[in-house]
C-alpha positions in Angstrom: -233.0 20.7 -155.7 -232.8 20.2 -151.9 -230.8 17.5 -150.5 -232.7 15.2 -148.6 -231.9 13.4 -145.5 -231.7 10.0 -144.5 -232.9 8.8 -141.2 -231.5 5.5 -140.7 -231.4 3.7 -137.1 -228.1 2.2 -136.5 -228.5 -0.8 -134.4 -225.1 -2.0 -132.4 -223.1 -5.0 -133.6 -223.1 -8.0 -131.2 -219.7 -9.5 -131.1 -219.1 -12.8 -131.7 -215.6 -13.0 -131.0 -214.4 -11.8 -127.1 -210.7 -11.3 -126.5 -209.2 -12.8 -123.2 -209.5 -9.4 -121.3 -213.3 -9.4 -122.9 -214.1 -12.9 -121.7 -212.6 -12.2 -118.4 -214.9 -9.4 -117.6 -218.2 -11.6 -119.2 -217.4 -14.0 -117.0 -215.8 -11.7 -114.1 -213.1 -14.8 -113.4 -209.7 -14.6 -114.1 -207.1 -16.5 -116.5 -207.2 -19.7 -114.7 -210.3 -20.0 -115.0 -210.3 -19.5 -118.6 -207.4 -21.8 -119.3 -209.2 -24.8 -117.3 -212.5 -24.1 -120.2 -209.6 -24.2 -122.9 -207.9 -27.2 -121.1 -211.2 -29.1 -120.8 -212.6 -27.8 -124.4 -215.8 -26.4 -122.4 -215.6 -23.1 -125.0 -214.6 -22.5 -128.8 -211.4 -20.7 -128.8 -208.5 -19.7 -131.4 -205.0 -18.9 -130.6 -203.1 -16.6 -133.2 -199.6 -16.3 -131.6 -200.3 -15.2 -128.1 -203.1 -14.0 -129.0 -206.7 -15.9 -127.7 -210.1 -15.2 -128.9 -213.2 -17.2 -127.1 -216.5 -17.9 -129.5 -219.1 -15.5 -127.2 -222.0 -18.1 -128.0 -220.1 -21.3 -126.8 -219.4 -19.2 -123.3 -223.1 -18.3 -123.3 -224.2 -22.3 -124.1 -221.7 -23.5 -121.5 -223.1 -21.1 -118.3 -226.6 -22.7 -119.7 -225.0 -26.1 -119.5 -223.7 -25.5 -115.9 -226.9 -23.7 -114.6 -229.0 -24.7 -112.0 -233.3 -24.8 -112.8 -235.1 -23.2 -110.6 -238.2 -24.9 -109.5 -241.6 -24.4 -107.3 -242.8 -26.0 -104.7 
C-alpha cells in the first residue's frame, strides 16, 4: 500500500510575548523609552531576573490610545 501524503498549510505563530530587543524594534525607540511605558504602567510587562518581556497587545492598544484621528474636511 502506497504512503499517502499530507498537505497541510502551516500558518505562522503571532507572538504574544516581545523581548526588550523585540519591543525596541516594534517600536523603533530605545530603552528609555521603554522604561518610561514600564515606569508609567502604559504596557503589560514581566521581569524574570534581568530579563523583560512586554505583552505585544498592550503595546499595540497603547499606540491606539496615543494616536491621532484623522478627519475630513
Amino acid at each position: 500500500m502506497p504512503k499517502r501524503k499530507i498537505h497541510a498549510e502551516v500558518r505562522p505563530i503571532e507572538k504574544m510575548w516581545l523581548s526588550n530587543r523585540e519591543a525596541k524594534v516594534y517600536l523603533d525607540c530605545e530603552d528609555e523609552y521603554l522604561k518610561k511605558l514600564r515606569d508609567n504602567a502604559n504596557v503589560t510587562f514581566a521581569r524574570d531576573g534581568k530579563k523583560i518581556m512586554y505583552l505585544k497587545s498592550s503595546i499595540d492598544e497603547y499606540l491606539v490610545s496615543i494616536s491621532i484621528r484623522a478627519f475630513r474636511r
